[in-house]
Z-matrix of the N, CA and C atoms (Angstrom, degrees):
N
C 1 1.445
C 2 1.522 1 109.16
N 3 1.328 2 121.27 1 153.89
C 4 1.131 3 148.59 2 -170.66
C 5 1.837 4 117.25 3 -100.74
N 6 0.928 5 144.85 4 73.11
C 7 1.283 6 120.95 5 167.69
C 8 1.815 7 134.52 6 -109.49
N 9 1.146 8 104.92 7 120.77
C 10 1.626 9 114.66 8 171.83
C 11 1.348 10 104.57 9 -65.73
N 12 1.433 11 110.93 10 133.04
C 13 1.863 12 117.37 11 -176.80
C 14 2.215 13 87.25 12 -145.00
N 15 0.994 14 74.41 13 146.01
C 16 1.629 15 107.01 14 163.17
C 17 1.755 16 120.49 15 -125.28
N 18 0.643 17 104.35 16 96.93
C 19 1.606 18 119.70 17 -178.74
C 20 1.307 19 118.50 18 65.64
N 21 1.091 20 99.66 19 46.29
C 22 1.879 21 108.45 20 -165.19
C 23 1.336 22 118.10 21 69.71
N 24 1.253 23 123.14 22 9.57
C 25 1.691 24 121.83 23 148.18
C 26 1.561 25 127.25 24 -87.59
N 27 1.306 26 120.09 25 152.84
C 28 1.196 27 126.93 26 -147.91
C 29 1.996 28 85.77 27 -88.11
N 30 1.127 29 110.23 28 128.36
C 31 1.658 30 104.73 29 165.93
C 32 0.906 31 125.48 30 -96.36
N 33 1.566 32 117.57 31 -53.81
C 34 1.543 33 130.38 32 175.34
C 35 2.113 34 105.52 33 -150.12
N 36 1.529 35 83.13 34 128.40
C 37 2.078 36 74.85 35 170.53
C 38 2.096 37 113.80 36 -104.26
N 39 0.573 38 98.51 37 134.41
C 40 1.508 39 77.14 38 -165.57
C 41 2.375 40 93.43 39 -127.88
N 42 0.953 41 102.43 40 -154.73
C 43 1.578 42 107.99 41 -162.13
C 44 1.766 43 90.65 42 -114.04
N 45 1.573 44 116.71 43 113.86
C 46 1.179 45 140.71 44 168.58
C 47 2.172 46 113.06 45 -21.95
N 48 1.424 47 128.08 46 100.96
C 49 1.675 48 105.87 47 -161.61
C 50 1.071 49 108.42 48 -82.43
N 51 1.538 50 126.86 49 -14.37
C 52 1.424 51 151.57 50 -158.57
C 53 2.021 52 81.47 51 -86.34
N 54 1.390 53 118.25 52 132.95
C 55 0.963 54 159.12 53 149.04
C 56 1.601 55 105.07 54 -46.63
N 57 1.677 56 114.94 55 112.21
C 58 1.941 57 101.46 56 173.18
C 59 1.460 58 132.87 57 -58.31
N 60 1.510 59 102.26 58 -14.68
C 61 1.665 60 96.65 59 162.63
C 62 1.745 61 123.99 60 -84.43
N 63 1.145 62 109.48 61 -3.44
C 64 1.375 63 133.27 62 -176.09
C 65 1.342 64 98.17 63 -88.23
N 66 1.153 65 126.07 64 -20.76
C 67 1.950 66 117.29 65 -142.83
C 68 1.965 67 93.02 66 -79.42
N 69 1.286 68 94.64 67 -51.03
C 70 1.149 69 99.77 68 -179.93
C 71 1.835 70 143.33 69 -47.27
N 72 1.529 71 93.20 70 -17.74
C 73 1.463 72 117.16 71 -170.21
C 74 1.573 73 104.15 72 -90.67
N 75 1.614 74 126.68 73 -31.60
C 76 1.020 75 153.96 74 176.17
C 77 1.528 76 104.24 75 -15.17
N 78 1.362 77 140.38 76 142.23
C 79 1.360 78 131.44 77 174.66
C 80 1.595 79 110.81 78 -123.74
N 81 1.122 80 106.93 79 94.55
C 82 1.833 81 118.33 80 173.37
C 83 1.370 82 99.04 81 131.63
N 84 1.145 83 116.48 82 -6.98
C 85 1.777 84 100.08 83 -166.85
C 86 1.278 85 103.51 84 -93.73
N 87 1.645 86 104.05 85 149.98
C 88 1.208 87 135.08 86 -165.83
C 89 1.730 88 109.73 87 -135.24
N 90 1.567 89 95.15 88 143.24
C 91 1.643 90 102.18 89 177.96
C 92 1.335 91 110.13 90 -66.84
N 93 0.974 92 122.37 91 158.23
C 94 1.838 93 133.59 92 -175.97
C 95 1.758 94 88.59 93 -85.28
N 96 1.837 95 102.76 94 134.64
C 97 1.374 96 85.59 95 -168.62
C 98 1.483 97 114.50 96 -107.50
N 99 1.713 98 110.66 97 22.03
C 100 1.535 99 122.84 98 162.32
C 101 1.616 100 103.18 99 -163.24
N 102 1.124 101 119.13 100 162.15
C 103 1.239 102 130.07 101 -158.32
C 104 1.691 103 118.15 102 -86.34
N 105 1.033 104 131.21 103 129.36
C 106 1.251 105 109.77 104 -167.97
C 107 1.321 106 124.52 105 -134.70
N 108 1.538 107 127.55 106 130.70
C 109 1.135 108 122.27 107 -151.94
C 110 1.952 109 130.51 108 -75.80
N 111 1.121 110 117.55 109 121.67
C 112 1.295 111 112.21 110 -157.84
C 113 1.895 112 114.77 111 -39.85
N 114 1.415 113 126.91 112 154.08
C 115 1.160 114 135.46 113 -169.11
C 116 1.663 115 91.37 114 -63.53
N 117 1.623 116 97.91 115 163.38
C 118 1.613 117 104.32 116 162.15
C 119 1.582 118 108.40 117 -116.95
N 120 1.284 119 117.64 118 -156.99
C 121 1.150 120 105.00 119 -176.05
C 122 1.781 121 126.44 120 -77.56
N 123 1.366 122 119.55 121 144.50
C 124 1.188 123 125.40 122 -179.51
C 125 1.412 124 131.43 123 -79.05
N 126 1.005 125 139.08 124 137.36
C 127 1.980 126 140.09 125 -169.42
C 128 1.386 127 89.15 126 -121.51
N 129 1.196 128 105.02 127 124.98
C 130 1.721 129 115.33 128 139.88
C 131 1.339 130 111.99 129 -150.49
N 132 1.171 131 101.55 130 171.17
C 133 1.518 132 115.01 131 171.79
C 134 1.470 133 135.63 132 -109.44
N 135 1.222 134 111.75 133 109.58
C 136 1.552 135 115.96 134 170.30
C 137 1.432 136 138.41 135 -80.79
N 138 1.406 137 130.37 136 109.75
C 139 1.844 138 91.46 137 178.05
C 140 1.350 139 112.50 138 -98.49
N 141 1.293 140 105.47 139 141.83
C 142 1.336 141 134.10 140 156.39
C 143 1.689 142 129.14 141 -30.21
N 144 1.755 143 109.48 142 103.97
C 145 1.113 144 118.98 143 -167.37
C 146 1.982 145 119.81 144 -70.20
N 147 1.056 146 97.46 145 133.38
C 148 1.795 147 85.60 146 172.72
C 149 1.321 148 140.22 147 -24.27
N 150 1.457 149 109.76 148 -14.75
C 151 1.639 150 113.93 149 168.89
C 152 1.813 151 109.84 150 -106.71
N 153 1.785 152 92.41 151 9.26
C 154 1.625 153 87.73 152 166.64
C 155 1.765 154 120.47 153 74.51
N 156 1.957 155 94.80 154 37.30
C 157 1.674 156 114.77 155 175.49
C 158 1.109 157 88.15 156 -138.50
N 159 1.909 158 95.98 157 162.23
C 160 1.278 159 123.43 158 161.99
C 161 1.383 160 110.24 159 -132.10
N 162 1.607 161 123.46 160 160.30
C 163 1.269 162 122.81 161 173.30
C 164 1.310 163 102.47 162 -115.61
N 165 1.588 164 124.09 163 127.08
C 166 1.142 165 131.24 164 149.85
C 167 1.776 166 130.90 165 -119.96
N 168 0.778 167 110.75 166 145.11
C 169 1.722 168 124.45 167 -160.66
C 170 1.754 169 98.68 168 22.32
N 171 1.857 170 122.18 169 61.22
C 172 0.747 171 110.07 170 151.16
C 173 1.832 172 124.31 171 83.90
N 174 1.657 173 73.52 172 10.41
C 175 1.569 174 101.01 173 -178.24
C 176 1.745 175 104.89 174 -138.66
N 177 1.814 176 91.85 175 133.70
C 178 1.691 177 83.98 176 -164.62
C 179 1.839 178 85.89 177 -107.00
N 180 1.929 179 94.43 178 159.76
C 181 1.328 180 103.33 179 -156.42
C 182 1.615 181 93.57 180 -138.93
N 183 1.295 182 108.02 181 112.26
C 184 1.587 183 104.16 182 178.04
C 185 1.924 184 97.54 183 -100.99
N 186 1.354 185 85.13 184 134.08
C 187 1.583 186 109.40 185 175.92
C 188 1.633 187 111.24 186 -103.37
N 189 1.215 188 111.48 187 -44.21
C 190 1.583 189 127.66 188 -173.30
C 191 1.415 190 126.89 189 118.89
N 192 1.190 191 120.12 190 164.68
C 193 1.504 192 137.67 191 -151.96
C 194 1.269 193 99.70 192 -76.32
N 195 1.088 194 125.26 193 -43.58
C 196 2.046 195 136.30 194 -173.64
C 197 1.847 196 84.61 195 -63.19
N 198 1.618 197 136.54 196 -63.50
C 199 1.464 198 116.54 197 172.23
C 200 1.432 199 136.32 198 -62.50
N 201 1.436 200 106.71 199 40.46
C 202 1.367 201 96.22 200 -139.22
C 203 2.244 202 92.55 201 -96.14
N 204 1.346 203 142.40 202 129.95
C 205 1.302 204 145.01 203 -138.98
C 206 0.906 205 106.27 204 3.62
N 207 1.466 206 109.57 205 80.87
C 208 1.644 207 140.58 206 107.03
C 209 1.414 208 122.94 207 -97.17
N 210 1.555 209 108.76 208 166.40
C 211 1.396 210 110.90 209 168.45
C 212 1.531 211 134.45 210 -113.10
N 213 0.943 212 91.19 211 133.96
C 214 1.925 213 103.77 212 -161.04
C 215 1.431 214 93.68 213 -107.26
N 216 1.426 215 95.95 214 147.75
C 217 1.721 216 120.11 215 177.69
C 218 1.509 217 107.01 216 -93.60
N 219 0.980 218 129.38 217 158.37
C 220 1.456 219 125.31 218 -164.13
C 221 1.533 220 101.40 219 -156.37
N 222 1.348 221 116.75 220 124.67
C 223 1.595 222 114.10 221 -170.85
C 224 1.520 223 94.55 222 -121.67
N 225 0.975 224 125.70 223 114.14
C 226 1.503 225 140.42 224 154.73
C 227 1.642 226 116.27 225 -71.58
N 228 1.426 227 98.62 226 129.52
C 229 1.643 228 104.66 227 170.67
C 230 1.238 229 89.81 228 -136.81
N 231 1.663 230 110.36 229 174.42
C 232 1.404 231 111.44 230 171.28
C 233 1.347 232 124.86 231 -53.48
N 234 0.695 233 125.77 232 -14.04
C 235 2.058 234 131.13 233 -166.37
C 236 1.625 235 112.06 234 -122.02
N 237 1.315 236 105.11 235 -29.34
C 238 1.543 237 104.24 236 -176.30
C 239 1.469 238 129.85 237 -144.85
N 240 1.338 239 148.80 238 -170.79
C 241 1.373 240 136.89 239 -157.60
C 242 1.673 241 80.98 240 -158.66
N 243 1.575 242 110.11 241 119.10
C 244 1.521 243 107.28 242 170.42
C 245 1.502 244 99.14 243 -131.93
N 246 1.512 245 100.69 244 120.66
C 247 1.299 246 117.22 245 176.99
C 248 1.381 247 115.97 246 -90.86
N 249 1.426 248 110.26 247 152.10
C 250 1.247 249 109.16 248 177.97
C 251 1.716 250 123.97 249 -170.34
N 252 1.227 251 138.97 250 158.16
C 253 1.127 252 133.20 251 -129.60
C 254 1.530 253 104.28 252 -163.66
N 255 1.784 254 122.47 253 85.29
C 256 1.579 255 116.84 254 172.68
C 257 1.545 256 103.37 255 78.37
N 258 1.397 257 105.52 256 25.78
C 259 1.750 258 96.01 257 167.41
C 260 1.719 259 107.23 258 101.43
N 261 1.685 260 129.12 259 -11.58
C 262 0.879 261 137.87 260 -122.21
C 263 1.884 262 92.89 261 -138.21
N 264 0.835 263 110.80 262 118.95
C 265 1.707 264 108.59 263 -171.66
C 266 1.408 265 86.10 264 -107.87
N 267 1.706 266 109.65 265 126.78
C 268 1.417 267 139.95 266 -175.75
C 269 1.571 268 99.83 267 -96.63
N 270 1.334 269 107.75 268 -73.31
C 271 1.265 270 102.60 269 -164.72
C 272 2.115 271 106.75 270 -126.31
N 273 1.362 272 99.65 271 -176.55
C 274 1.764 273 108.52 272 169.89
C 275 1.013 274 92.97 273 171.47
N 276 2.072 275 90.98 274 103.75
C 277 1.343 276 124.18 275 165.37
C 278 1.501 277 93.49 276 -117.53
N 279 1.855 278 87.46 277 139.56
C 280 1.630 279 130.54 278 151.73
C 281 1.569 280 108.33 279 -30.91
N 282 1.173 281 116.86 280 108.92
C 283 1.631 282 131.68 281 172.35
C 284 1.769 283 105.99 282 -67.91
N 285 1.916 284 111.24 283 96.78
C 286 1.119 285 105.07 284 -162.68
C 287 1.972 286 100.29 285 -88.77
N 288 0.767 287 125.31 286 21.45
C 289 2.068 288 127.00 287 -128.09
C 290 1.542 289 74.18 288 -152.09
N 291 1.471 290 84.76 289 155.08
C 292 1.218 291 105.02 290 159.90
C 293 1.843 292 122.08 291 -130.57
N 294 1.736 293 95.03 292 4.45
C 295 1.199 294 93.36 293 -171.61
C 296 1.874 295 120.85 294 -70.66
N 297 1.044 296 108.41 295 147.97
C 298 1.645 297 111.01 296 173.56
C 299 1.591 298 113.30 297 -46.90
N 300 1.256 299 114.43 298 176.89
C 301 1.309 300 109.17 299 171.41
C 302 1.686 301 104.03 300 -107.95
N 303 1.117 302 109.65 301 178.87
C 304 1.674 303 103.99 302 -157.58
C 305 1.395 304 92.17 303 -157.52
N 306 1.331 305 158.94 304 5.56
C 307 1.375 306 154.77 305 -168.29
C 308 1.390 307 99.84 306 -171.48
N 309 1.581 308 110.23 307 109.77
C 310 1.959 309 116.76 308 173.14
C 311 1.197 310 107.24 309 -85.66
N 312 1.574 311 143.08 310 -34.17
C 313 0.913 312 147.06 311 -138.53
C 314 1.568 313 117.10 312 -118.36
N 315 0.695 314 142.94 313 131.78
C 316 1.729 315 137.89 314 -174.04
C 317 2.023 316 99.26 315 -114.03
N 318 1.290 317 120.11 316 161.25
C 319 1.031 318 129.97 317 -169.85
C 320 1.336 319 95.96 318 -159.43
N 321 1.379 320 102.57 319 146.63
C 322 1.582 321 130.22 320 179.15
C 323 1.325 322 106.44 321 -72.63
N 324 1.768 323 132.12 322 158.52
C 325 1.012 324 121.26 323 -178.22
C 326 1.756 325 91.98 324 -94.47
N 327 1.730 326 103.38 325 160.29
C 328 1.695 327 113.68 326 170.20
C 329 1.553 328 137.38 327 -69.03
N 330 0.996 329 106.64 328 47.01
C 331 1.430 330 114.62 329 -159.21
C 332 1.513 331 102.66 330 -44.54
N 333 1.680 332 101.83 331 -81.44
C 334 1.101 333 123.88 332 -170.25
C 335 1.416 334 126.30 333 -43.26
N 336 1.838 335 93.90 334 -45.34
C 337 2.020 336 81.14 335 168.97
C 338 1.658 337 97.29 336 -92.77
N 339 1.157 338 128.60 337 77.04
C 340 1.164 339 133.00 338 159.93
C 341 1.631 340 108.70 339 -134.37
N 342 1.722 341 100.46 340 -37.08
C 343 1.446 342 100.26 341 160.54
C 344 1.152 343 133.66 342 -79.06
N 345 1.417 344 121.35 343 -24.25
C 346 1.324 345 156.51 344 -176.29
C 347 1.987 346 102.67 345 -67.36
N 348 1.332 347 100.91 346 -24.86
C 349 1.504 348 114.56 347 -176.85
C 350 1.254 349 122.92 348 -92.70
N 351 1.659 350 94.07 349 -46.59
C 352 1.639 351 114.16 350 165.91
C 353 1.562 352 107.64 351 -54.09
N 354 0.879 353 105.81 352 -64.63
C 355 1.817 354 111.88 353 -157.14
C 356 2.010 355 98.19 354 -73.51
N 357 1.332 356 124.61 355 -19.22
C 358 1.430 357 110.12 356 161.05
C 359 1.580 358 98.51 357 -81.33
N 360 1.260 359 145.96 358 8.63
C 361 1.268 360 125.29 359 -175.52
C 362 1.554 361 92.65 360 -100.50
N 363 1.115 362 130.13 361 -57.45
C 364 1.418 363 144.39 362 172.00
C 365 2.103 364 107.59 363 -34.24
N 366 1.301 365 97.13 364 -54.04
C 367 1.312 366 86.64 365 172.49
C 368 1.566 367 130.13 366 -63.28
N 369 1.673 368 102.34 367 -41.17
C 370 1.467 369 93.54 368 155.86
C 371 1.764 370 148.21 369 -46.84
């Protein structure tokens, strides 16, 4: 077995590509030096683009136009992606990807200090 860890958390375990007569020839690898228990399911948050999608691990997820920038919670398990919004489960789509997730956090876009920037530039 294979596992990706980030600071001693489990990221992804996946099936060894290296061949067992190969394993041995390997240069840097090292045995895992305690066993570790597979991830459970993952939460993050996405917000919702103006045409009413989100991308998660590389998989795009239409919710609809009525959610359209807001932010939706998104629970990853192995098999599926259940979105959801204020307590309120939107959608549960089939996990087509296998990629990890890579961003927990969602952020608002900068509007305001963008105007806030403009209009001190103007005064100058």
């Amino acid at each position: 077995m294979l596992r990706k860890t980030r600071q001693g958390d489990v990221l992804r375990t996946m099936a060894c590509p290296v061949p067992p007569a190969e394993q041995n020839k390997l240069r840097g690898a090292r045995r895992a030096l305690f066993a570790t228990q597979p991830a459970g399911p993952v939460t993050i948050w996405r917000r919702v683009s103006q045409r009413g999608s989100a991308m998660v691990a590389r998989q795009k997820i239409y919710v609809g136009m009525i959610h359209a920038r807001t932010t939706v919670t998104v629970t990853a398990d192995s098999g599926h992606l259940t979105v959801a919004t204020g307590g309120e489960t939107i959608a549960v789509v089939p996990r087509t990807t296998t990629s990890e997730m890579s961003c927990y956090k969602v952020y608002a876009t900068q509007k305001a200090s963008r105007a806030r920037k403009e209009s001190s530039e103007a005064q100058t």
